[in-house]
N, C-alpha and C positions, 0 to 999 in steps of 0.2 A: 526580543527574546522572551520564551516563557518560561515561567520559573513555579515551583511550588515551594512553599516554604513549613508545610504538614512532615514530619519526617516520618511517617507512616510511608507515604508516599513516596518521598525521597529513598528511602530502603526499598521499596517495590521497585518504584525503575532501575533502581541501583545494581541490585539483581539480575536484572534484564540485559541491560547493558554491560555484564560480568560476560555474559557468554557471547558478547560480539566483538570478534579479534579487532575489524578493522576501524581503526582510534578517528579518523576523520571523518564518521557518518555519525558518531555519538552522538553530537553537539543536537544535531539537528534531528536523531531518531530521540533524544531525550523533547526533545519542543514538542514533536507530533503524540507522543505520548501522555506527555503533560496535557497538550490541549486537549487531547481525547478524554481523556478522565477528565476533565473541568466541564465537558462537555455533558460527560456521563451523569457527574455529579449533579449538576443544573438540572438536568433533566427528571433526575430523583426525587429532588427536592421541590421539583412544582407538582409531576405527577404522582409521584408515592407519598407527599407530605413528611419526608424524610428532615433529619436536622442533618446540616450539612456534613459530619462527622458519619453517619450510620450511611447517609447516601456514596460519601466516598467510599469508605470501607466495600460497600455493596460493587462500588463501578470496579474497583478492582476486583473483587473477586469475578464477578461475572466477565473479566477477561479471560482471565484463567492462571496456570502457572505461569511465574516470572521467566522460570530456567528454562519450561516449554518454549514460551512465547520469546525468549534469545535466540532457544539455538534456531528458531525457526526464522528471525530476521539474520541470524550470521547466514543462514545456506543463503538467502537474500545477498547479503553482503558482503562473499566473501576478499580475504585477505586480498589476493592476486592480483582480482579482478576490480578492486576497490582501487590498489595504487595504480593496476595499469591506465584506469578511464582517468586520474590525479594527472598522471602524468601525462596523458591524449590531452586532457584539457589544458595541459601550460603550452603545450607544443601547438595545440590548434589558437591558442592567443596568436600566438608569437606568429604562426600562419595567419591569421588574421590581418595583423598590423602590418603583414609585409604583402598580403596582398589583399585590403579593405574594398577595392573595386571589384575584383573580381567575385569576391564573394557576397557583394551585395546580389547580383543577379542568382545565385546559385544556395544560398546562405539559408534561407528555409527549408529548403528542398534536406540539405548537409543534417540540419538539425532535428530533425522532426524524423528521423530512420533512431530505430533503438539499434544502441549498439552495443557496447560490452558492460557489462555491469550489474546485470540480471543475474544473476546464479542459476540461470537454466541449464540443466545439464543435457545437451542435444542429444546422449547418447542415450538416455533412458526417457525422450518425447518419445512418446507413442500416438498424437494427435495434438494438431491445430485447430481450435472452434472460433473461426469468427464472429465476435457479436456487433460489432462496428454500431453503435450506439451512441447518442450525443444526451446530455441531460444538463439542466442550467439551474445552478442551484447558488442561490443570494447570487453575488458579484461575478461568481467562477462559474464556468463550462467545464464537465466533466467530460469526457469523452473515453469510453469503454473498447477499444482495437479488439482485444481477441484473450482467450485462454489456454493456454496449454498444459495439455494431462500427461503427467509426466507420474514414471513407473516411481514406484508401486504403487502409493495412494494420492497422491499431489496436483494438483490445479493452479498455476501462477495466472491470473487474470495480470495483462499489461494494460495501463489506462493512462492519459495524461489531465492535468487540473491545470486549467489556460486561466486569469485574471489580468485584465486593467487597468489593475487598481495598483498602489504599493502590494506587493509578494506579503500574502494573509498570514499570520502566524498559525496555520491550519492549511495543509495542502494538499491533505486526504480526506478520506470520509468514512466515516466508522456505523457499518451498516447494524441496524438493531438484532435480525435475525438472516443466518445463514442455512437453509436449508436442502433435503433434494425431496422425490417424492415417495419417496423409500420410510419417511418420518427421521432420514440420521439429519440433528441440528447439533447446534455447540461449532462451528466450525471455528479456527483463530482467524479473524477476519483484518486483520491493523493494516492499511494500506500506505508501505513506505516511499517515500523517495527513493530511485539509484541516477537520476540524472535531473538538476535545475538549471532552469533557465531565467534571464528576466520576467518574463510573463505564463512559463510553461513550466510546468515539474511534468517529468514521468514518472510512473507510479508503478511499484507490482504488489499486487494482493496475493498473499501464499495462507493456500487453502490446504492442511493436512489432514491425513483419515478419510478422504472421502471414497465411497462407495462407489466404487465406478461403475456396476452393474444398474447404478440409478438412469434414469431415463433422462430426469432437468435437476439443474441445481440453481437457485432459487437467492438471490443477494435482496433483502428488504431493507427500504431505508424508510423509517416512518416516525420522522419528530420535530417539532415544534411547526407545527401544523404544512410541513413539507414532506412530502413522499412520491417513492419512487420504488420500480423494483424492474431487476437483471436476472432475466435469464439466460442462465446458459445450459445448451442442447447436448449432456453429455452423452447422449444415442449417438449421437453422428459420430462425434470421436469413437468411441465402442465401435461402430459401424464400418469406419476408415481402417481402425486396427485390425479386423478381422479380412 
């Protein structure tokens, strides 16, 4: 479990986690949090020559607001939809142990479909963008499926983090710069969990404000001498809508 014991920071997530109704994702959106900023902070402090205190202070703020950045993982996580996948997951045990052979053959196939737990709201999708992307970063496969732009200004990239290792106290990845080529950057980038597995988390990235009249929107991951970057072709959605 990650913990911070700075209570500058401890009131930052604290915040954060005020505006997210449903109580059994806390646990685990406080760890990715934490990691993230320990991430950020590191990073500060080798490239900016920061003391560890000024570098924290910097990671957070370059996140953004607290209250922002909840209410944007609660539309992520909402109440409903949080206990109905709670309770899919005791009922598919319980289906499991009663029928362990039969879902050996079938049982990847069962898991690896997203299913409820996204806060995507179907009725305001106005495109699908496949980006079907694979990227291997330290011990973990990232794997990028697709993004959906959803009305008004909203982008949920769906992606999974597969490892072989013990389950990494990090099961996202917090990209440096979000951009399109319009020049709008700043996007909230924090890429949660809505479903774990032994070796697989799914992951949704909720991207607010973004400029849909932009042509690519642009995920850069550039640090500790590992980079990568995600485009996604927000023309074609535009193009499907129209």
């Amino acid at each position: 479990m990650t913990t911070s014991n700075n209570p500058k920071e401890q009131e930052f997530i604290d915040r954060i986690l005020k505006e997210i109704k449903f109580p059994l994702v806390k646990k685990e959106i406080r760890e990715e949090l934490t990691a993230h900023i320990e991430d950020k902070t590191r990073e500060m402090i080798v490239e900016e020559e920061m003391s560890r205190e000024n570098a924290l202070l910097s990671a957070m703020e370059e996140m953004g607001d607290a209250e922002e950045i909840g209410k944007a993982l609660n539309d992520v996580h909402r109440p409903f939809l949080g206990w109905a996948l709670t309770v899919s997951r005791f009922l598919l045990i319980i289906f499991g142990f009663l029928t362990i052979h039969t879902l050996i053959g079938i049982g990847s196939e069962v898991f690896s479909q997203y299913t409820i737990g996204t806060g995507i709201d179907e009725e305001r999708v106005i495109a699908e963008i496949v980006i079907d992307q694979e990227i291997t970063l330290d011990n973990r496969t990232l794997y990028f499926d697709k993004a959906v732009m959803q009305e008004p200004d909203r982008v949920i990239v769906l992606m999974e983090s597969t490892t072989y290792t013990r389950r990494p106290r990090n099961t996202g990845v917090l990209f440096d710069q979000v951009y399109d080529d319009l020049g709008n950057s700043g996007y909230f980038d924090l890429a949660t969990p809505y479903r774990s597995g032994l070796f697989t988390s799914q992951l949704l990235l909720s991207l607010r404000n973004v400029d849909f009249d932009a042509e690519y929107l642009v995920l850069d991951y550039d640090r500790f001498n590992r980079s990568f970057e995600i485009i996604i072709p927000l023309a074609e959605g535009s193009d499907t809508d129209e």
